[in-house]
KOLFIKE-250269 format. One record per residue (C-alpha): residue number from 1; residue in one letter; x, y, z negated. Coordinates in pm, whole numbers, always signed. Each point is the difference from the previous one (the first is absolute). Last residue first. Layout:
<recs>
{NUM, 'A', {X, Y, Z}}
...
</recs>
This chain:
<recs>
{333, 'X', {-6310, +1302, +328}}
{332, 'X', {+319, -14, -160}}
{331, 'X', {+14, +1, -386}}
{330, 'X', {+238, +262, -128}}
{329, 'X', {+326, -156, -195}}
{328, 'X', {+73, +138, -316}}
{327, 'X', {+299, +183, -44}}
{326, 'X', {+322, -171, -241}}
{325, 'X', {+281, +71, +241}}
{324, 'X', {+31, +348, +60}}
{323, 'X', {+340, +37, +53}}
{322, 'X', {+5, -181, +393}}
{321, 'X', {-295, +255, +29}}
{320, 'X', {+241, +294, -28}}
{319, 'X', {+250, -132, +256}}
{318, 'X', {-267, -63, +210}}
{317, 'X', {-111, +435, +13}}
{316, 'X', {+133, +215, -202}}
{315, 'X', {+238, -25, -301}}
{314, 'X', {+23, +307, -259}}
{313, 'X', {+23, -259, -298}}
{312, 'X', {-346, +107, -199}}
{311, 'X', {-228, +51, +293}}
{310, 'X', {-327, -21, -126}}
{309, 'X', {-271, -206, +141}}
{308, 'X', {+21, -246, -307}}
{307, 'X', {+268, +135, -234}}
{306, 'X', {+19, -359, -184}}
{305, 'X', {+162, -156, +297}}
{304, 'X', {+225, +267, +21}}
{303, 'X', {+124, -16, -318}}
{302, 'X', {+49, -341, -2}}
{301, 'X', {+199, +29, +277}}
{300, 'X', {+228, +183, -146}}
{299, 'X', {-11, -180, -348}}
{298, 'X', {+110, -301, +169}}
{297, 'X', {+388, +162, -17}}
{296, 'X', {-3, -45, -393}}
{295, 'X', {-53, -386, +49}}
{294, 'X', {-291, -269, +24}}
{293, 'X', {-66, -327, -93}}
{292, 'X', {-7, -3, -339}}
{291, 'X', {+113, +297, -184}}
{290, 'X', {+226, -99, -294}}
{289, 'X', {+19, +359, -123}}
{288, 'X', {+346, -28, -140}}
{287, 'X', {+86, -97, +390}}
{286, 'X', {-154, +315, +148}}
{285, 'X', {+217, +205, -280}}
{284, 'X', {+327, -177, +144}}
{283, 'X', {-106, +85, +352}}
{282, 'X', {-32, +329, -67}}
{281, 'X', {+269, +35, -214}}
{280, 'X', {+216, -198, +349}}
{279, 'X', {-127, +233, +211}}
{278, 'X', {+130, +313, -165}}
{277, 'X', {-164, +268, -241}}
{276, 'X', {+239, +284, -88}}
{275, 'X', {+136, +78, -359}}
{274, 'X', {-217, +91, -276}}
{273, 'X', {+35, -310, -209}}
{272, 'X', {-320, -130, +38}}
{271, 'X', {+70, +2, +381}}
{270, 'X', {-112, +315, +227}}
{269, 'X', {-160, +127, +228}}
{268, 'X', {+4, +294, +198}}
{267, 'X', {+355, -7, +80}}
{266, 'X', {+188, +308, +28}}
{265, 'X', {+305, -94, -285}}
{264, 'X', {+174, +73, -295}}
{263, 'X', {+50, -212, -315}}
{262, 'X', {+57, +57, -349}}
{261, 'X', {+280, -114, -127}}
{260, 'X', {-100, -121, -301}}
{259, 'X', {+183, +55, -355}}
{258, 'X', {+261, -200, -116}}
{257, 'X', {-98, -298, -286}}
{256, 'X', {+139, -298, +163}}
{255, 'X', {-374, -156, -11}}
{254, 'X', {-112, +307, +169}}
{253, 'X', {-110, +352, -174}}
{252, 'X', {-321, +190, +157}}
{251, 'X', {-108, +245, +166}}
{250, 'X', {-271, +39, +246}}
{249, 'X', {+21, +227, +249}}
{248, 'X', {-73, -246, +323}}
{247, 'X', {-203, -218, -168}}
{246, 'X', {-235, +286, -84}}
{245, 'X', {+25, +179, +283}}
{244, 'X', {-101, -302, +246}}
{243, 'X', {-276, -85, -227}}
{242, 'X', {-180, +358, +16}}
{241, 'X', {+55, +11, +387}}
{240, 'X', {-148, -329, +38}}
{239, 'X', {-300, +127, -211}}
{238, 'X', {-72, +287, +197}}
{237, 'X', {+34, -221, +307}}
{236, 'X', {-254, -224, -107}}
{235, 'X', {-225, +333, -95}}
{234, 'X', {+55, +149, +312}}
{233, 'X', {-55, -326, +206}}
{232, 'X', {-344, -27, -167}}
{231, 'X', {-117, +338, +35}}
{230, 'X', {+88, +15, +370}}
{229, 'X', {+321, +100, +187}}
{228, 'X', {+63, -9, +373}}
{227, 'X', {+205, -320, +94}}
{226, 'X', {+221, +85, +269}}
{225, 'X', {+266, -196, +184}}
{224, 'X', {+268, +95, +233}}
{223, 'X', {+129, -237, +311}}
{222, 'X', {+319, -164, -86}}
{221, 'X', {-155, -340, +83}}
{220, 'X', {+144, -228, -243}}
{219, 'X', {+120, +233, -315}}
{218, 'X', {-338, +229, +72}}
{217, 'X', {+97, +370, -63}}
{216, 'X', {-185, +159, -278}}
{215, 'X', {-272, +240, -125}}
{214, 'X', {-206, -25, -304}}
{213, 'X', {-273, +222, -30}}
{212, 'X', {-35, +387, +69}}
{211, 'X', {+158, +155, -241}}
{210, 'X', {+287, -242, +23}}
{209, 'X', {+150, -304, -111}}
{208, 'X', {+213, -196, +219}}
{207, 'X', {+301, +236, -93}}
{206, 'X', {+65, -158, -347}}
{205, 'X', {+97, -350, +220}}
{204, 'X', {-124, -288, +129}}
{203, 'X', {+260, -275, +108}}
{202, 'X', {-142, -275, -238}}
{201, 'X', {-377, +96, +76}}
{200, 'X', {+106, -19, +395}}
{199, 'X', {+206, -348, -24}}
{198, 'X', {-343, -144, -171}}
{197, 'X', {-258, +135, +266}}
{196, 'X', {-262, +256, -80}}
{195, 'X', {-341, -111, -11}}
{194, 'X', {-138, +336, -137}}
{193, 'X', {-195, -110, -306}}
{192, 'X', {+131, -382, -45}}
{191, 'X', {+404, +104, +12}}
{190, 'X', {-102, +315, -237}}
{189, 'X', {-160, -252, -196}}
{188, 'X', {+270, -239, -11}}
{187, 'X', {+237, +263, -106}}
{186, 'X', {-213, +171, -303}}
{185, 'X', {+23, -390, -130}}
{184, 'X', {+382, -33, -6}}
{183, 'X', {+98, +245, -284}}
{182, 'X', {-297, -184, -215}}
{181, 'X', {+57, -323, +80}}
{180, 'X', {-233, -156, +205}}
{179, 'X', {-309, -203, -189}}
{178, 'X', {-247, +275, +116}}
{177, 'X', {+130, +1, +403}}
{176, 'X', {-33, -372, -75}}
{175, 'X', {-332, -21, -70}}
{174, 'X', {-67, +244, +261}}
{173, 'X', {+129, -161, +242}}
{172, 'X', {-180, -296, -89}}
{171, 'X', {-343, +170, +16}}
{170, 'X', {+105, +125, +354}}
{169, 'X', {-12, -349, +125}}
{168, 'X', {+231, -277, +114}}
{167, 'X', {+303, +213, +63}}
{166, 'X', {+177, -157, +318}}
{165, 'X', {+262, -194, +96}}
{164, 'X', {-116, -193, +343}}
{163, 'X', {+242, +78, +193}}
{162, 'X', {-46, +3, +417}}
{161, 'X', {+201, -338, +104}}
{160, 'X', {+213, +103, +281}}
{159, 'X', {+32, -107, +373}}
{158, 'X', {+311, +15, +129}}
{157, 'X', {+120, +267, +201}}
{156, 'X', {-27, -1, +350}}
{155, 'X', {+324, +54, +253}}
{154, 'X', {-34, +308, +221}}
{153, 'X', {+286, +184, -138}}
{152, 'X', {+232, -175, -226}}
{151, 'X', {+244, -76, +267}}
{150, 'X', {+124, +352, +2}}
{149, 'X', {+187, +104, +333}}
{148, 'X', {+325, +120, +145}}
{147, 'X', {+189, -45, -329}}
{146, 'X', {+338, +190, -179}}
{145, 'X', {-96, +299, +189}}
{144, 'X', {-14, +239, -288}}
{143, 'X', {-383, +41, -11}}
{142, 'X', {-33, -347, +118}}
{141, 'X', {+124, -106, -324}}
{140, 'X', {-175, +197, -193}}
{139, 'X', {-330, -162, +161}}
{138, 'X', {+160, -389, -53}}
{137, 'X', {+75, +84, -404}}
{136, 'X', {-360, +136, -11}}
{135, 'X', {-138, -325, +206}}
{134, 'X', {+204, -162, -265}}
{133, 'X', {-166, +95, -287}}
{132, 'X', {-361, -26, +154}}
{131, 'X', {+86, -352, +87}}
{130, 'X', {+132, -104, -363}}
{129, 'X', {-381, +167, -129}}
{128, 'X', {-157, -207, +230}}
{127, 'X', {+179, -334, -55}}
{126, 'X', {-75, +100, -379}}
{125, 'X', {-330, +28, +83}}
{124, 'X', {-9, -348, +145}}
{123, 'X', {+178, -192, -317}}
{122, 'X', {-144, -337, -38}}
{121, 'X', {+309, -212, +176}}
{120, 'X', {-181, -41, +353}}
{119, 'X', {-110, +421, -14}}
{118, 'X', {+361, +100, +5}}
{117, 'X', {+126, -299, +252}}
{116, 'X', {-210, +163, +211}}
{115, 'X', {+66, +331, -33}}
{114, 'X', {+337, -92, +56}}
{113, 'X', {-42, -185, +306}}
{112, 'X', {-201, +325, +115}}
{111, 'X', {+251, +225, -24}}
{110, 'X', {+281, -299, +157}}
{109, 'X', {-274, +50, +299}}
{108, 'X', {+6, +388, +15}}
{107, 'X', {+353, -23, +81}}
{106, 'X', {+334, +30, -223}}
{105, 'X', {+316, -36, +184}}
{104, 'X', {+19, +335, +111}}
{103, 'X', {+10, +152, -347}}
{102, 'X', {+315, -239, -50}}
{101, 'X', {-74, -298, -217}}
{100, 'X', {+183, -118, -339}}
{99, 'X', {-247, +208, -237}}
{98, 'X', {-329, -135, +180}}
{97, 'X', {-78, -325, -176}}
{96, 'X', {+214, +40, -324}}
{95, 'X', {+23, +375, -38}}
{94, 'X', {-416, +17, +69}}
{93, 'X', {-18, -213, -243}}
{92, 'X', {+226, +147, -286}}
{91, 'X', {+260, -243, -123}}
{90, 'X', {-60, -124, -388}}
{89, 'X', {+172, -33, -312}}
{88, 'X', {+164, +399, +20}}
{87, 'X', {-264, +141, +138}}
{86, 'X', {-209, +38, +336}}
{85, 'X', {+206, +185, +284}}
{84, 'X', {-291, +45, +303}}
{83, 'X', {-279, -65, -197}}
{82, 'X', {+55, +126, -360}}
{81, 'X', {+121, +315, +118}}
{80, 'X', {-302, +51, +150}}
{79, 'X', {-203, -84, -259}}
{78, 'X', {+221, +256, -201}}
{77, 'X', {-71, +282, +236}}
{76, 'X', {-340, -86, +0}}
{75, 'X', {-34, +58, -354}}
{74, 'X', {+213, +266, -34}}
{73, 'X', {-197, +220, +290}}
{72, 'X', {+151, +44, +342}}
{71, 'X', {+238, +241, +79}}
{70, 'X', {+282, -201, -109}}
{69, 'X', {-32, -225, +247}}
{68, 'X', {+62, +193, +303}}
{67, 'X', {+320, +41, -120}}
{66, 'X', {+182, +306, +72}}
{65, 'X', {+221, +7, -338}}
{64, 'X', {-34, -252, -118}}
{63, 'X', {+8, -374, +121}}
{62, 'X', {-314, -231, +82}}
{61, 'X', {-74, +81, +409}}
{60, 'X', {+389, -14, +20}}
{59, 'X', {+59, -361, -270}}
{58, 'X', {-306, -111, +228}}
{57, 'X', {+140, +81, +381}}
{56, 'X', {+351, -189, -169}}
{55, 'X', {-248, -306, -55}}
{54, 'X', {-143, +43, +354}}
{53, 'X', {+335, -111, +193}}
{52, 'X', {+280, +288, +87}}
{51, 'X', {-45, +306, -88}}
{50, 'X', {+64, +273, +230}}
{49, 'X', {+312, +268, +26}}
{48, 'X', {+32, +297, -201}}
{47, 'X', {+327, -47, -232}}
{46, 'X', {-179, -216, -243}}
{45, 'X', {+256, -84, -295}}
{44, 'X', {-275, +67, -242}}
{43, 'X', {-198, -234, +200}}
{42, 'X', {+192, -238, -41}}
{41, 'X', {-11, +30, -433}}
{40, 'X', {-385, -94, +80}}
{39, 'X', {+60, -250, +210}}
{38, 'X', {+235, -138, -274}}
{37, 'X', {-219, +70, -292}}
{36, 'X', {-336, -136, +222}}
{35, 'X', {+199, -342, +78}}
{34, 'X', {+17, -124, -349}}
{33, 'X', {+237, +153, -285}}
{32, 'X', {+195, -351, -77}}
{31, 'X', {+184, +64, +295}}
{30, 'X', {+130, +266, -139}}
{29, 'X', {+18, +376, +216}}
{28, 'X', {+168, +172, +298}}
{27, 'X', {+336, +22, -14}}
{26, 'X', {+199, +70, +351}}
{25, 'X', {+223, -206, +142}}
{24, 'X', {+191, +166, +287}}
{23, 'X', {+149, -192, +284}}
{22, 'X', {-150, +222, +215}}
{21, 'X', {-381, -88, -139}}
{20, 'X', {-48, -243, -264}}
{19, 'X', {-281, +80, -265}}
{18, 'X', {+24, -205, -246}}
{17, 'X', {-245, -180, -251}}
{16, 'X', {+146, -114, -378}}
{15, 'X', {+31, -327, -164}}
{14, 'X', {+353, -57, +84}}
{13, 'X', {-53, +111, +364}}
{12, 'X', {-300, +25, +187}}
{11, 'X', {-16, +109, +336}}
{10, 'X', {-196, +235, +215}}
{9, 'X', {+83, +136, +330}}
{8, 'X', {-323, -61, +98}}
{7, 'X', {-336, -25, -218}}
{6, 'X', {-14, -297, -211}}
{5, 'X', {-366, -116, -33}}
{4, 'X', {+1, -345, +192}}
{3, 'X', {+380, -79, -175}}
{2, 'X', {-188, +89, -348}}
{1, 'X', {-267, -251, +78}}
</recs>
């Protein structure tokens, strides 16, 4: 495997890689590092001329500081990463079919193959999810005239299971809404009221409020949202506001007996300890809860489900009925 990923002019040599050009060995990294590390430390040595084989197209697409990659959000980026280098006990799949292969050497067939073989072994949308990675990796290639064409175009995805986590009833919302702790509570109804995403409530900020509601740019769409203000989002927000401060200035001595250093930051809300909410408190509070069934990101849809004819997540059209999932069905006649 390491002779099918070696790119040229390579050779080891007491446990590191080489680069041997002139007569001139050149360090590049261990062995022991994997083959991102030493694509990685050859493209540092880059002088302008193309990659060779898709592998060195992924270490490009991956590295800072003009990598497409890092424009996209964490959790893609690390999904991503995941399946074109993997980790340290395993070789990402897209590195292990594809990494070997010139861009030219990849056709809309070995696309499909792959599919394939995702769906045979229980694991179609992460077939689709490995395809959408390296249709990316194929489009900034072309960009730079490393490929003539991108083999993921015009090949179907596979078909995907639509989830079937939901809340059960509004009742049991509720019930847990009440049972929430108290610093966590105010968040799952703001979720519920205006059907805000999760990345969205961790990113919001001071600014979102303002005299006329609460304005903010959409994490996933970038397009602006705004949720004019009534008496009950007042008062919810009132008493966000009135949490946040507290935890925020409250003093108090730690086990080592120094005082708190109080912290300083944007965020709208906040942990019981004053300091910004993050994915994994929300999902740590979710898990205190012991919600069957469902998750924090089911209270979207939930919310619109429960608004009836109102639109509560600013979709139109299909995309809005695929979110309205519990309607009765109308008797033809």
């Amino acid at each position: 495997m390491i002779k099918k990923l070696r790119p040229p002019n390579v050779h080891p040599k007491k446990g590191r890689w080489y680069l041997v050009k002139n007569n001139k060995w050149t360090s590049l990294s261990r062995i022991d590092e994997g083959m991102r590390e030493l694509y990685r430390r050859l493209a540092m040595l880059d002088d302008g001329t193309a990659p060779g084989n898709l592998l060195s197209i992924f270490v490009k697409y991956a590295e800072p500081p003009k990598g497409p990659m890092l424009k996209l959000a964490p959790s893609t980026q690390k999904q991503y990463s995941y399946f074109m280098f993997g980790t340290e006990r395993a070789q990402g799949m897209l590195g292990r079919i594809f990494g070997h292969k010139m861009p030219d050497e990849v056709g809309p067939d070995d696309i499909a193959v792959f599919l394939q073989q995702c769906e045979d072994t229980g694991g179609p949308s992460t077939g689709n999810r490995a395809k959408g990675c390296l249709s990316s990796v194929f489009e900034f290639a072309m960009r730079h005239k490393w490929a003539k064409r991108n083999p993921c175009r015009g090949v179907r995805r596979n078909k995907e299971t639509a989830s079937k986590v939901r809340i059960k009833s509004s009742a049991e919302l509720s019930q847990k809404m009440d049972e929430a702790p108290y610093h966590f509570a105010p968040v799952m109804q703001f979720a519920y009221l205006l059907g805000v995403r999760q990345i969205d409530i961790i990113k919001m900020e001071m600014s979102a409020i303002t005299p006329d509601g609460i304005r903010y740019f959409e994490s996933k769409t970038k397009k602006p949202a705004w949720h004019p203000w009534t008496p009950t989002l007042r008062e919810l927000v009132r008493e966000i506001l009135e949490q946040r401060h507290a935890r925020m200035t409250h003093q108090y001595v730690n086990k080592y007996r120094k005082p708190r250093v109080l912290p300083v930051h944007d965020r709208l809300f906040t942990n019981r300890f004053g300091k910004p909410l993050t994915m994994w408190g929300i999902i740590s509070n979710m898990r205190r809860l012991e919600a069957e069934g469902w998750s924090f990101r089911t209270i979207r849809p939930k919310a619109q489900n429960d608004g009836g004819d109102k639109n509560v997540i600013g979709h139109t059209g299909q995309m809005r009925e695929v979110y309205t999932k519990e309607r009765k069905l109308v008797p033809v006649r």
